[in-house]
TORLUMMI-277514 format. One record per residue (C-alpha): residue in three letters; residue number from 1; y, x, z. Coordinates in nm, 4 decimals. Each point is the difference from the previous one (the first is absolute). Example, Ala and Ser with C-alpha at 12.3 -4.5 7.8 and 13.67 -1.06 7.14 Angstrom:
<nodes>
  residuo  num        py        px        pz
      ALA    1   -0.4500    1.2300    0.7800
      SER    2    0.3440    0.1370   -0.0660
</nodes>
This chain:
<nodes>
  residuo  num        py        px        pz
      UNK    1    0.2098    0.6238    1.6572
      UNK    2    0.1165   -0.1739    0.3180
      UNK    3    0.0877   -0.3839   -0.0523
      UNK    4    0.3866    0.0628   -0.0284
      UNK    5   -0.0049    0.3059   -0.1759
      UNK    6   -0.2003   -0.2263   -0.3391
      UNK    7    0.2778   -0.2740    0.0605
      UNK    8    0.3043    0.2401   -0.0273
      UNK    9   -0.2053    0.1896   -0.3007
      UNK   10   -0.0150   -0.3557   -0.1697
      UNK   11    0.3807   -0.0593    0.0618
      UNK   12    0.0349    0.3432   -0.1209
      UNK   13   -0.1978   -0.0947   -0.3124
      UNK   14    0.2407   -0.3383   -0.0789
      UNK   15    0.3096    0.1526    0.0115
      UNK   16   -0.0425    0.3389   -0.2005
      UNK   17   -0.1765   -0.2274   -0.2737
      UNK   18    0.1790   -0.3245   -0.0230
      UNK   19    0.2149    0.2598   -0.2117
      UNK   20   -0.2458    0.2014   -0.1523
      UNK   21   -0.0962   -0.1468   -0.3863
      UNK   22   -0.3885   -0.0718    0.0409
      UNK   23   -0.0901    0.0381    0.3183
      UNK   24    0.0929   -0.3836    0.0998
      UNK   25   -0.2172   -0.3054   -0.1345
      UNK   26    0.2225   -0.2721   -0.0767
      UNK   27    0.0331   -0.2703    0.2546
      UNK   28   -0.1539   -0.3413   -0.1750
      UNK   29    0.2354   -0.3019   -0.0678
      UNK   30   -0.0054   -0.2438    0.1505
      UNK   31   -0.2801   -0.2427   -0.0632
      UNK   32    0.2515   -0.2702   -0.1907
      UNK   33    0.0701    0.3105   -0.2392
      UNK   34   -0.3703    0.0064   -0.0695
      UNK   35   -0.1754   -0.2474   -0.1853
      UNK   36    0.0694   -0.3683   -0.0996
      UNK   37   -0.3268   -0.2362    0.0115
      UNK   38    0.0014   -0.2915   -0.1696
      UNK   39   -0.3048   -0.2272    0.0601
      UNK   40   -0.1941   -0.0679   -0.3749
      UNK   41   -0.2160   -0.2062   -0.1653
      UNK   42   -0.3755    0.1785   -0.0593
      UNK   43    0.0399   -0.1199   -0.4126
      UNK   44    0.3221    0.2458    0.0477
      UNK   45   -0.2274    0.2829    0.0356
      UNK   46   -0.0318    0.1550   -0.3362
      UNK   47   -0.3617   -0.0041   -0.0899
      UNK   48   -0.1262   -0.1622    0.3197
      UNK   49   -0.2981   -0.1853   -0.1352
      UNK   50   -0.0989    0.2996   -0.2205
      UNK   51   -0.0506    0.2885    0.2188
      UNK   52   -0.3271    0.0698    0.1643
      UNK   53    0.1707    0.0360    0.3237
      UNK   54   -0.3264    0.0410    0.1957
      UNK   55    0.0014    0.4023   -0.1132
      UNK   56    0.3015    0.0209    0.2640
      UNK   57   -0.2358   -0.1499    0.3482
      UNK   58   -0.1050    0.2951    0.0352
      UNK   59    0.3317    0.1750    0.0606
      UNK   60    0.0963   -0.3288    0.1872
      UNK   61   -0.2700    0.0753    0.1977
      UNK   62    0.0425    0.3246    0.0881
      UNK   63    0.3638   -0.0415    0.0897
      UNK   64   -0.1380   -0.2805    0.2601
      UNK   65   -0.1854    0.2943    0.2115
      UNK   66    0.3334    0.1554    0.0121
      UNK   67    0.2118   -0.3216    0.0769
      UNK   68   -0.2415   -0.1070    0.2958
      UNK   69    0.0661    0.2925    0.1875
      UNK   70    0.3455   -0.1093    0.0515
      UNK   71    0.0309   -0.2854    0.2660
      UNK   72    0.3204   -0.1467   -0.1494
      UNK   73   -0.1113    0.0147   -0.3660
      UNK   74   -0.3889   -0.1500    0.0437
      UNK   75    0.1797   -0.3439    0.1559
      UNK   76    0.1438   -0.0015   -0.3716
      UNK   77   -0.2642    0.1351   -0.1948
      UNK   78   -0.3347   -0.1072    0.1647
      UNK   79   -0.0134   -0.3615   -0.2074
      UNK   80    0.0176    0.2137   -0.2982
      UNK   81   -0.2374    0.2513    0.0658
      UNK   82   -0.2641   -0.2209    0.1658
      UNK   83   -0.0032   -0.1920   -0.3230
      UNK   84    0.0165    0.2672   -0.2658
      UNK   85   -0.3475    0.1672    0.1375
      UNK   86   -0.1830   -0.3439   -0.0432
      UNK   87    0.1181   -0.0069   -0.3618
      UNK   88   -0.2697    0.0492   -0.2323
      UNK   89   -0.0388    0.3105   -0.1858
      UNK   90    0.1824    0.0225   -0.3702
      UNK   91    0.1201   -0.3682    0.0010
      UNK   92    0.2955   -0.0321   -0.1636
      UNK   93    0.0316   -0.3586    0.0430
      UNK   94   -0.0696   -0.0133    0.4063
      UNK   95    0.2608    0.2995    0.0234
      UNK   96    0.2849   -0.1746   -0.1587
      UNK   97   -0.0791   -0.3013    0.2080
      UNK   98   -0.0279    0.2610    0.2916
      UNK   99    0.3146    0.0655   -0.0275
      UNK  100    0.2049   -0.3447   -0.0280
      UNK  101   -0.1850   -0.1175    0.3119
      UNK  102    0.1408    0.3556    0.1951
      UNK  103    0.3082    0.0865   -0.1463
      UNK  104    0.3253   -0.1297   -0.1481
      UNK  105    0.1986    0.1959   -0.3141
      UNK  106    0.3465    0.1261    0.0810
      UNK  107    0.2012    0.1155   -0.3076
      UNK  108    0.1391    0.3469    0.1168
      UNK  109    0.3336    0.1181   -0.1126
      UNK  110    0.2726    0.2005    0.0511
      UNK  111    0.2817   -0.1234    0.2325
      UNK  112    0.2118   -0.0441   -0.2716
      UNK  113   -0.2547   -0.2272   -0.1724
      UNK  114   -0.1679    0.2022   -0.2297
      UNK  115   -0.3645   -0.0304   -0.0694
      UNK  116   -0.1227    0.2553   -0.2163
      UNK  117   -0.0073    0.3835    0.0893
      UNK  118   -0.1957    0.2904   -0.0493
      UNK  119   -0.3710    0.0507   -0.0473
      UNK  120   -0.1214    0.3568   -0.0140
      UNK  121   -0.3539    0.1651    0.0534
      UNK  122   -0.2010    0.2876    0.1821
      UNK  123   -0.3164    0.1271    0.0415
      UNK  124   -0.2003    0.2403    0.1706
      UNK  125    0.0062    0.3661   -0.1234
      UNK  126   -0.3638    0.1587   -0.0439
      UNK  127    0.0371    0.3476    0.0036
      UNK  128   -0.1996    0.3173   -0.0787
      UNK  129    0.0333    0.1841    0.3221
      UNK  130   -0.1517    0.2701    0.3318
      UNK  131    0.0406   -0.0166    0.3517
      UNK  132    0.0525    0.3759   -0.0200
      UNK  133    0.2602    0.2060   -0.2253
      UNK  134   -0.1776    0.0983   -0.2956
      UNK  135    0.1737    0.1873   -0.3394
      UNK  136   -0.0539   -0.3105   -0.1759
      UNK  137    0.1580   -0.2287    0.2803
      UNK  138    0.3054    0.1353    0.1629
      UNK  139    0.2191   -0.3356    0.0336
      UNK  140   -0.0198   -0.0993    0.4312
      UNK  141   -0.0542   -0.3502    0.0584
      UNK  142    0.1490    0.0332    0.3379
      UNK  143    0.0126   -0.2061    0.3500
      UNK  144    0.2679   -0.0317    0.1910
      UNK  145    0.1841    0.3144    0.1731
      UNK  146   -0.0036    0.0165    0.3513
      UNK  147    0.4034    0.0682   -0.0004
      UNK  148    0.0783   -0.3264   -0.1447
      UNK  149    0.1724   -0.2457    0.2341
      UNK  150    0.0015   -0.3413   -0.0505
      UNK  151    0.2332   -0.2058    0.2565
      UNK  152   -0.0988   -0.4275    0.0500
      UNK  153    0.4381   -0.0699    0.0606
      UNK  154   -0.1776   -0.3505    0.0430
      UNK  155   -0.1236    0.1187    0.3159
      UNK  156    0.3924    0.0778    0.1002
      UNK  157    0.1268   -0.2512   -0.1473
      UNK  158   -0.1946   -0.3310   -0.1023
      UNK  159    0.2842   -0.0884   -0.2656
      UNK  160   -0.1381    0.3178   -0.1655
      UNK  161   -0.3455   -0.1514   -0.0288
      UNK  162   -0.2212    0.1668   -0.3445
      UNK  163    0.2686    0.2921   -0.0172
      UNK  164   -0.1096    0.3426    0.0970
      UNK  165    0.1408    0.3564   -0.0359
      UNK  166   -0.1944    0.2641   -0.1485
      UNK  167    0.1019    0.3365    0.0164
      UNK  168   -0.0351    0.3845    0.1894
      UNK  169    0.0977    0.1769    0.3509
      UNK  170    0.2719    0.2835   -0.0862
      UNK  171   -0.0552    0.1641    0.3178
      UNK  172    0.2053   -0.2969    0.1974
      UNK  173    0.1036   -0.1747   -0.3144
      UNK  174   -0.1993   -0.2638   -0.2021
      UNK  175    0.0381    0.0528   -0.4144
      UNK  176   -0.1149   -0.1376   -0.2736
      UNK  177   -0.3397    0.0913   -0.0629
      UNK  178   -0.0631    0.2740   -0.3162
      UNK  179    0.0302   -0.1703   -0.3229
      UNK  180   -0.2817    0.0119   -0.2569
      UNK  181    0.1884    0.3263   -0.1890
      UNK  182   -0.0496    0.1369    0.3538
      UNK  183   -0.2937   -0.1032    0.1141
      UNK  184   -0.1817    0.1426   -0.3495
      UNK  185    0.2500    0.3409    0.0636
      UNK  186   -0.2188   -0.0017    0.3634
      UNK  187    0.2713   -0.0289    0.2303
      UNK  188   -0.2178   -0.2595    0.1810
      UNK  189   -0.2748    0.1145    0.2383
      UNK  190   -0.3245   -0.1076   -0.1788
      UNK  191   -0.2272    0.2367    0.0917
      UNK  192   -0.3661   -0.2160    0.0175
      UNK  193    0.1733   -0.3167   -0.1776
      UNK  194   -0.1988    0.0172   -0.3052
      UNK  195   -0.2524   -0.2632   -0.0259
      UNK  196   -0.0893    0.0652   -0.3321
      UNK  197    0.1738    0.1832   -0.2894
      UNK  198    0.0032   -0.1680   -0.3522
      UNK  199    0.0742    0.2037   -0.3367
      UNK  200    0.3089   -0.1589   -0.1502
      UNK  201    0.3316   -0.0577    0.2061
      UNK  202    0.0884   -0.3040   -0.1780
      UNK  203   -0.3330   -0.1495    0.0736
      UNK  204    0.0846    0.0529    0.3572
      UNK  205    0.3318   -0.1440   -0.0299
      UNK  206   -0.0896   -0.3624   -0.1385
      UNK  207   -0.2667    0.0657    0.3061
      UNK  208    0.2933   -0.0340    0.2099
      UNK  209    0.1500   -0.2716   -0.2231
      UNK  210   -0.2985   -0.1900    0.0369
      UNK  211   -0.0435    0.0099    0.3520
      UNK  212   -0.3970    0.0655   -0.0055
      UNK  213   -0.2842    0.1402   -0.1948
      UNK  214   -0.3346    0.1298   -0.0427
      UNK  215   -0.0432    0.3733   -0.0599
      UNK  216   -0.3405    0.0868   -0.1664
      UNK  217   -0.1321    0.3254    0.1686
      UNK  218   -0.2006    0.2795   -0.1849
      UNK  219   -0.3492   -0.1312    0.1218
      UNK  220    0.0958   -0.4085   -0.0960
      UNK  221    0.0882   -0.0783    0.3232
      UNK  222    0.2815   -0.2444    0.0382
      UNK  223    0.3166    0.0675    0.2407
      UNK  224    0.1786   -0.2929    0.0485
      UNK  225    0.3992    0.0562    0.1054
      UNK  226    0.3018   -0.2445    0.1134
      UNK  227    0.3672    0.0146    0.1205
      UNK  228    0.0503    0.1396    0.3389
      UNK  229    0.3656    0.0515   -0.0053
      UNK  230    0.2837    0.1039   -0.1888
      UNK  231    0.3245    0.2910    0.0573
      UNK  232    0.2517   -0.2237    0.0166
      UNK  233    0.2061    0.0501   -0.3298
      UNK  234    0.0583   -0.2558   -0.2496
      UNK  235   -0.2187   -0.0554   -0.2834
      UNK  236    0.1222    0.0788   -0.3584
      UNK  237   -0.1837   -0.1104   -0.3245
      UNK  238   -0.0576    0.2984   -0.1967
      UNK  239   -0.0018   -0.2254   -0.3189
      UNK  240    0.3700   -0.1251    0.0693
      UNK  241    0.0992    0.3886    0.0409
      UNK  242   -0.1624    0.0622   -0.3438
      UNK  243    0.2068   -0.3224   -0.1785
      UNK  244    0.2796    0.1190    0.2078
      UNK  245    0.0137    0.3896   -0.2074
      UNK  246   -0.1078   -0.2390   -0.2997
      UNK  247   -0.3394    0.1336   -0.1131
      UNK  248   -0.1473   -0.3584    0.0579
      UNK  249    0.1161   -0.3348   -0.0307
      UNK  250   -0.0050   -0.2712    0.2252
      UNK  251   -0.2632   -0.2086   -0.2206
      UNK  252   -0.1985    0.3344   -0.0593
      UNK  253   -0.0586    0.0453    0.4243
      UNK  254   -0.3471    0.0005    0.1158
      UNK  255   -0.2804    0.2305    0.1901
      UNK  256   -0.1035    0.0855   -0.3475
      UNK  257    0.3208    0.0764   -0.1452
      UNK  258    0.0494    0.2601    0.3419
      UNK  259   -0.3070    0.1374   -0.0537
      UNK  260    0.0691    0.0723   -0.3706
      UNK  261    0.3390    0.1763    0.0774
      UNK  262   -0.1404    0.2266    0.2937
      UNK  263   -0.3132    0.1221   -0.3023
      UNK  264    0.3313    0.0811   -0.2378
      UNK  265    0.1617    0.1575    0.2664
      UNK  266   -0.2091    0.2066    0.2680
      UNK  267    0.2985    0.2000    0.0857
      UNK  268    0.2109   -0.2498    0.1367
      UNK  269   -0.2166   -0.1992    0.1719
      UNK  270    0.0333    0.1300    0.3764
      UNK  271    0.3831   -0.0603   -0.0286
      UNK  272   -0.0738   -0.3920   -0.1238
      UNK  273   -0.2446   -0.0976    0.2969
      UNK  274    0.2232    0.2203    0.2238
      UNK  275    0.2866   -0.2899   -0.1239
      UNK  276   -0.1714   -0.2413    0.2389
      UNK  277    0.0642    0.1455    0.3148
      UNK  278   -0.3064   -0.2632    0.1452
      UNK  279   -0.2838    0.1377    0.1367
      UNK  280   -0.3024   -0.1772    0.1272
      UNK  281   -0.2451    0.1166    0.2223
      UNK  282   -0.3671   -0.1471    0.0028
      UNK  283   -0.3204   -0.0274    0.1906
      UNK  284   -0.3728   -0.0057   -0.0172
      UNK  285   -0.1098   -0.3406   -0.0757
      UNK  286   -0.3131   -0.1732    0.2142
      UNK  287   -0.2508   -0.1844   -0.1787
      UNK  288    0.0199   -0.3666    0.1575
      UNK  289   -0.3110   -0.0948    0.2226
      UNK  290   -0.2876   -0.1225   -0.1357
      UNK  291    0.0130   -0.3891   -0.0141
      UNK  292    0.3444   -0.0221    0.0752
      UNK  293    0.1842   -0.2887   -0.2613
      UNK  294    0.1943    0.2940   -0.1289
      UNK  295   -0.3189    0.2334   -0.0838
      UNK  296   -0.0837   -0.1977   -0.2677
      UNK  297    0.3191    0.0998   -0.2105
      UNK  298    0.0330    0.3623   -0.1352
      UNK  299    0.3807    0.0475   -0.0049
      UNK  300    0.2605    0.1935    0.1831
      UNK  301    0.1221   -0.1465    0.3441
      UNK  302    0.3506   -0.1900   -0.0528
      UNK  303    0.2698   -0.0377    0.2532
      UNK  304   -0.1731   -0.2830    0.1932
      UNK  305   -0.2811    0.2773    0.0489
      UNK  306   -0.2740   -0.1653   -0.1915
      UNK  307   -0.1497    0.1239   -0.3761
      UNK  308    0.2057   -0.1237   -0.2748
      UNK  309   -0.1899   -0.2294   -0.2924
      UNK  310    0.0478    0.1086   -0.3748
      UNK  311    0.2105   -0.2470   -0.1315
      UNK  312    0.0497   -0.2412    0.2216
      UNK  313    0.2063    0.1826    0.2617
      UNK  314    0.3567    0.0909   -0.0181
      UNK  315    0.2607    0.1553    0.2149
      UNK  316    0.3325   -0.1137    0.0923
      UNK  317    0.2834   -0.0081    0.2684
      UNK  318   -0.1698   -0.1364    0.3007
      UNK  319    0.4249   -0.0953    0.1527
      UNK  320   -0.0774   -0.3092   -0.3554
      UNK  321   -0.3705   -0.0108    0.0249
      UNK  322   -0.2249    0.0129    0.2515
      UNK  323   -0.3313    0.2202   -0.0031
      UNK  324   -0.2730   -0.1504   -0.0130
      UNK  325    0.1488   -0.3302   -0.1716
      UNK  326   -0.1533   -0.1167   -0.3550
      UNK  327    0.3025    0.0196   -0.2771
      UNK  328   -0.0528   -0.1835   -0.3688
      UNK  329    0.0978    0.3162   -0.2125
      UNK  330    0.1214   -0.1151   -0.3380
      UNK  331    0.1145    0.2510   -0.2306
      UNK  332   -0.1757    0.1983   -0.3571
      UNK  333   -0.1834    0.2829    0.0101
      UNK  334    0.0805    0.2626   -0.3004
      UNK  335   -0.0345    0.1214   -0.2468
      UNK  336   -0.0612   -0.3353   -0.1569
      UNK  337    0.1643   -0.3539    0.0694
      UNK  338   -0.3117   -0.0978    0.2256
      UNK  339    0.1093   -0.2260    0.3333
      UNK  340   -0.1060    0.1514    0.3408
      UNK  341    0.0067   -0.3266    0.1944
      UNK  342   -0.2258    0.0322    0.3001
      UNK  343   -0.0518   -0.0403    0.3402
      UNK  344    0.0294    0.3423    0.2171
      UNK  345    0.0347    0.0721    0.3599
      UNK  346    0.3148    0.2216    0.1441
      UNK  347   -0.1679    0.2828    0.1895
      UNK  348    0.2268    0.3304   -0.0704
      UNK  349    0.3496    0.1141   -0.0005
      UNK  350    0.1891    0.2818   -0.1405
      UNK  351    0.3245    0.1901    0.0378
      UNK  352    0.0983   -0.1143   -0.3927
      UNK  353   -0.1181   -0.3887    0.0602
      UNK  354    0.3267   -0.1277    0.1671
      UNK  355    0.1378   -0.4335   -0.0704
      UNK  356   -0.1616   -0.3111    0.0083
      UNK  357   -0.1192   -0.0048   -0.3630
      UNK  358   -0.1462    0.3123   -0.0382
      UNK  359   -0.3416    0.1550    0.0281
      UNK  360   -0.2357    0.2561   -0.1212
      UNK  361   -0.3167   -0.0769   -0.1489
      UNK  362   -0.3337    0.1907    0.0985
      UNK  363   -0.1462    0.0752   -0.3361
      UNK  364   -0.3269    0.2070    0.1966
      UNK  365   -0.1433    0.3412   -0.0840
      UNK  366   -0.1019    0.0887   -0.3723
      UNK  367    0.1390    0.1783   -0.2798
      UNK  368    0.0848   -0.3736   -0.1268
      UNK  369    0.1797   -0.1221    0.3280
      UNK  370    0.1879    0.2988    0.0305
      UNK  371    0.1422   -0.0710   -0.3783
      UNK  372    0.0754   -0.3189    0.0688
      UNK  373    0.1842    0.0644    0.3068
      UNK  374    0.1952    0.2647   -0.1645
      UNK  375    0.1118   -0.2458   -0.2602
      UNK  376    0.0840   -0.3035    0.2379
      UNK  377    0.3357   -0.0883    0.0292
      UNK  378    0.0338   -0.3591   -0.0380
      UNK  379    0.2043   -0.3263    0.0839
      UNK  380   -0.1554   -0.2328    0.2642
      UNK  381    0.0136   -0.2798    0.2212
      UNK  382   -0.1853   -0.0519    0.3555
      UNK  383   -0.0804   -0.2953    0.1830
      UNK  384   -0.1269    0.0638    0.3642
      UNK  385   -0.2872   -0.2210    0.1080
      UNK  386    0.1210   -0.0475    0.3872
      UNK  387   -0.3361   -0.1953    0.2278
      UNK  388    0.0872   -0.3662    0.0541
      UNK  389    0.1866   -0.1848    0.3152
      UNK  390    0.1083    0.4072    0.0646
      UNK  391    0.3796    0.1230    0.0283
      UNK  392    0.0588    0.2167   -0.2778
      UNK  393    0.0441    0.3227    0.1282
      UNK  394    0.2918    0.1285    0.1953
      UNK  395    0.0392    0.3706   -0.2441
      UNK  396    0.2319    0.2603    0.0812
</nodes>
């Protein structure tokens, strides 16, 4: 398409969708209606002394390779980094003191002031699955379509920066792109999409929830998958639909709970999932390269592009928290009272993790972290851990 002919498709693209519902991103605030940092005190750290904060280096570490490669963030981050791979391995001690010679604590709140939002958790999916369509495994885990359009307005307008259209070419006019219910009806043009096909449909949609997994193949083989886009149309808990018709409470809400309801109710399960409109699309994972900082961790790639660390990762709104940065995470994990007061490192994002205080907490890939992640939905606070004698960041 000839250099003019894109630009007046893009224009095209902004005005039929600035009014259709969906098919517009949301601009972000501005960055005073962000966050609020407050610099802190390490003692205010809840659990600082008692955490064995050295299990997080290695996603420190890993986020480093990342951060280098960008010339305006290594100035900031190099100090850091330089340091953290001279620290020695599994010292607890030499960590801690790691990180009051690098980094100062910033309370994070709200703009209004308040300190304490949500804490919820994921994991990553592994699913019984085949490359090929098979009677047992007829769910698509597909890729993107070729007829989905995705339009950068940033690149028209820079006040539009982070807000892009998805949607379709109706012969000269640009539309929303099909909804889930249509996509599954296959009014989308899929044909060789599949990369694998999984048994159960609601294992394939908390695949898409997720954002990532690891589908087991017939011979033990391990396919590894990850977001590569999305169609454009606003996500929609299925649980909230459910408390919503009241056949589950608020308190009663979880992955397990979901999962119960669809075994009680086979029949109706299409027309729940088809509730969300959301659909994600995903691609083939790489393995990382041998000897590379982020080899050494066996997790799915986050939003800053580098494997994700059971437990000591997290996801959040990078417009209040920077990837890449270190948070103090200080919350309880259920189903008991137990703290969860630890040090973590912001490396992913997600269309459901939006404020300051709010983040999602990457429970890993067993049977036990996807139970726990079902069942987390906590209160929290944050405290950013920003490099010394460095600006804090200018978010948007």
């Amino acid at each position: 398409m000839a250099r003019g002919g894109a630009r007046a498709l893009q224009m095209a693209a902004f005005g039929a969708c600035l009014a259709l519902h969906g098919c517009v991103t949301a601009p972000p605030p501005s960055p005073a209606a962000q966050a609020a940092y407050t610099p802190a005190g390490w003692r205010d750290l809840p659990g600082f002394e008692r955490d064995r904060a050295s299990e997080a280096v290695p996603a420190f570490l890993a986020g480093c390779a990342a951060l280098m490669r960008r010339t305006e963030l290594a100035i900031t981050w190099r100090p850091a980094c330089d340091a953290a791979r001279r620290l020695p391995p599994a010292d607890d001690a030499a960590t801690l003191a790691w990180l009051q010679d690098h980094f100062t604590p910033y309370r994070v709140a709200f703009p209004d002031g308040r300190a304490r939002g949500l804490v919820t958790g994921y994991y990553e999916p592994v699913i019984a699955g085949s490359r090929t369509r098979t009677p047992a495994h007829t769910v698509p885990i597909l890729a993107p379509p070729d007829d989905l359009l995705v339009v950068d307005l940033g690149a028209l307008h820079p006040e539009l920066a982070d807000r892009r259209v998805r949607g379709r070419l109706d012969g000269r006019r640009v539309v929303p792109y099909w909804s889930r219910a249509e996509i599954e009806a296959g009014k989308a043009p899929l044909a060789g999409k599949a990369l694998a096909f999984v048994a159960d449909p609601v294992d394939a949609f908390f695949l898409q929830i997720q954002g990532s997994g690891r589908i087991v193949l017939p011979d033990g083989a391990v396919m590894r998958v990850g977001y590569a886009d999305q169609n454009g149309h606003p996500y929609t808990p299925v649980a909230r639909v459910l408390i919503e018709r009241g056949e589950m409470t608020r308190e009663e809400s979880s992955m397990q709970a979901i999962r119960a309801w669809a075994r009680a109710n086979p029949d109706r399960v299409a027309a729940l999932l088809d509730s969300n409109a959301s659909y994600v699309f995903f691609r083939e994972l790489p393995r990382p390269s041998p000897g590379a900082p982020e080899a050494a961790i066996d997790g799915p790639l986050g939003a800053l592009g580098v494997p994700l660390l059971p437990r000591r990762t997290i996801a959040v709104d990078p417009r209040a928290i920077p990837l890449g940065a270190p948070v103090w995470l200080a919350t309880r994990e259920p189903p008991g009272p137990d703290p969860l007061e630890r040090l973590v490192v912001a490396q992913d994002a997600g269309g459901a993790i939006r404020g300051a205080v709010r983040a999602d907490f990457f429970f890993g890939h067993s049977d036990d972290a996807a139970e726990r992640a079902g069942r987390m939905k906590e209160e929290g606070r944050l405290w950013l851990l920003w490099p010394k004698d460095a600006a804090l960041p200018a978010l948007r």
